[in-house]
C-alpha positions as CSV (number, residue, x, y, z in Angstrom):
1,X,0.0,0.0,0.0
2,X,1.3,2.9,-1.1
3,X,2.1,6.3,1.8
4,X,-1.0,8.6,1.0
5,X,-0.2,12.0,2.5
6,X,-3.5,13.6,4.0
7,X,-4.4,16.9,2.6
8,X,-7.2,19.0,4.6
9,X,-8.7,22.1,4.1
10,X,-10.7,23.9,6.9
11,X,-13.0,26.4,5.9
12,X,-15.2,28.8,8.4
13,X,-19.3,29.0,7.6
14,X,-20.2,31.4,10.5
15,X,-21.2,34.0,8.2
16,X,-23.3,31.6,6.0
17,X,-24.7,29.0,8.4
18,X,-27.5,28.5,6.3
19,X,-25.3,26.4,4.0
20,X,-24.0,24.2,6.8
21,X,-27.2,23.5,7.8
22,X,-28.7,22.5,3.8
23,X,-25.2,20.5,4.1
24,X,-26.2,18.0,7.1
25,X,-29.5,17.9,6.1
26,X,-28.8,16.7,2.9
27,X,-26.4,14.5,3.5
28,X,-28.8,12.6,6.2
29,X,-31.6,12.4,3.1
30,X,-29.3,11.1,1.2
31,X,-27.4,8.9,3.8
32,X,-24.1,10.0,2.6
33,X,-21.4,11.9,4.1
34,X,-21.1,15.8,3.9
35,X,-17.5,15.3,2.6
36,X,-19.1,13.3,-0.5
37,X,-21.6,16.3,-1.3
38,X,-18.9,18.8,-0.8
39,X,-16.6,17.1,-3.1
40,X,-19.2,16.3,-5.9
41,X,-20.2,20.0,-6.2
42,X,-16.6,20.9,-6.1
43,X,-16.3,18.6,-9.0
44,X,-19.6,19.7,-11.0
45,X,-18.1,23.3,-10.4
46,X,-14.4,22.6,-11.9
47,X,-15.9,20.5,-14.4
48,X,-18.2,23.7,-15.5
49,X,-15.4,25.9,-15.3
50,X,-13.1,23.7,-17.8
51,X,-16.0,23.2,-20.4
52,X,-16.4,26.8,-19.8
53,X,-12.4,27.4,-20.9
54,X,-13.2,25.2,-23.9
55,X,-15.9,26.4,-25.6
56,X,-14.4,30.1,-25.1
57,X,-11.1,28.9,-27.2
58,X,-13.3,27.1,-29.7
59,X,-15.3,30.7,-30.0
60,X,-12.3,32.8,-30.0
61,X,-11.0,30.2,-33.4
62,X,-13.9,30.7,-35.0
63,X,-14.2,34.5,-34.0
64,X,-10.1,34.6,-35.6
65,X,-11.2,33.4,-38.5
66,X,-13.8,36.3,-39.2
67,X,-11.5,38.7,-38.5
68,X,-10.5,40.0,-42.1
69,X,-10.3,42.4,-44.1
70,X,-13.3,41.6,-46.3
71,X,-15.4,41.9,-43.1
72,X,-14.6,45.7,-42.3
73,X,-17.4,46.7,-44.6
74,X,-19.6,45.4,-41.8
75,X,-18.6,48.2,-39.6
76,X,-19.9,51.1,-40.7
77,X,-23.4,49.6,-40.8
């Protein structure tokens, strides 16, 4: 078995304890741990965010691409 070195993070919810408490409740609905939730949002949210990088490269080929001369008569419409 290989040495796994524990990583933690700690964060402090006293200013939104609303979330903390939609946290535990949800987690006992769904008979899971918080720490499951928490990391499958984290993951939905990253996984958002690098689609989201993606598709702005693909638009900012095809947006290149348009960018000629032959379009600068469109500008002064």
């Amino acid at each position: 078995m290989e040495n796994m070195k524990s990583v933690k993070l700690s964060f402090d919810f006293s200013d939104r304890p609303q979330l903390v408490e939609m946290l535990r409740v949800q987690a006992a609905r769904e008979g899971t741990t918080q720490k499951a939730i928490v990391s499958e949002a984290l993951e939905a949210y990253f996984a958002h965010k690098l689609e989201s990088t993606f598709l702005l490269k693909a638009a900012e080929t095809v947006f290149q691409e348009w960018d000629n001369e032959d379009d600068q008569v469109y500008d002064t419409l």
